[in-house]
N, C-alpha and C positions, 0 to 999 in steps of 0.2 A: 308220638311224644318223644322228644328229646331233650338230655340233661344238657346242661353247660355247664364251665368251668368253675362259676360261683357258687352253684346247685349241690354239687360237689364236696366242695370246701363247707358250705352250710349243713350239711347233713352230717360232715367228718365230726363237725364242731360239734352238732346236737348231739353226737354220738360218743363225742369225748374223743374220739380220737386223733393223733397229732399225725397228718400226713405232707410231705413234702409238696411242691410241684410237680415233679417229674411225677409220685406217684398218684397225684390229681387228675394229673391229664390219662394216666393210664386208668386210674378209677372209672374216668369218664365215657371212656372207649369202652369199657367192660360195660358196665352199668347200660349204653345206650344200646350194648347189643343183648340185654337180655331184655330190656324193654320193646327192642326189636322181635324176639320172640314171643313175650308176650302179645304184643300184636298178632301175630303171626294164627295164635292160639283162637283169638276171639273172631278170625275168620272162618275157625269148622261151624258148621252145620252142626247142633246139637240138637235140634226138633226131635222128640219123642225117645229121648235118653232119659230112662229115670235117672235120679240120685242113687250116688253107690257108698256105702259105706266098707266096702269093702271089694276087694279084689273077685274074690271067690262070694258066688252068691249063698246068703246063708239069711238067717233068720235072726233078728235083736232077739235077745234074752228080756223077758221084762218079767217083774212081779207083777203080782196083784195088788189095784188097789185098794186099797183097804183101809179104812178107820179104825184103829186099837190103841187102846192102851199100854201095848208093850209087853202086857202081864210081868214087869218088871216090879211093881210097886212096893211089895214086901222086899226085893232087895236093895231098893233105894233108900230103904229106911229104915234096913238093917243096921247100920251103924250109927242112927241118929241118937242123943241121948235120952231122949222123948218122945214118942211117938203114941198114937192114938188113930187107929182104924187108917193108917198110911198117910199120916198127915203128920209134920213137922209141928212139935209141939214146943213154944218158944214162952220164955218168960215173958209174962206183961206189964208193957214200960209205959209208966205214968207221968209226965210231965207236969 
């Protein structure tokens, strides 16, 4: 894959930024040589490499899952003016 001179200048633009010529065409040299790299990349051989999330092998942290209520309940509804067995107690509006 390689970029050209208007690829360039359009992506400056989507980007908002305001670049000259001279520094377009050098964008463009840069740009085409890291896509050159990238290339470069999707030639290893990765066959039977796990995923790494990290450098140093270690273990995810995970909770358990679990369905609860928080046992927050009484303090959610510690400041309401109203309350009745953890339930917002609201005046009733009659139309």
């Amino acid at each position: 894959m390689s970029v050209d001179l208007a690829t360039v200048k359009r992506v400056a633009r989507l980007a908002r930024i305001a670049v000259s010529e001279e520094e377009a065409e050098r964008m463009m040299g840069e740009l085409n040589g890291i896509l050159g790299f990238v290339e470069q990349l999707s030639e290893v051989n990765v066959d039977g490499v796990e995923p790494m999330t990290s450098v140093t092998p270690m273990d995810m942290k995970k909770r358990t899952d679990t369905v609860s209520d928080g046992n927050k309940a009484d303090d959610i509804v510690a400041n309401a003016p109203n309350s009745d067995r953890n339930f917002f107690l609201v005046p009733k509006v009659v139309e």
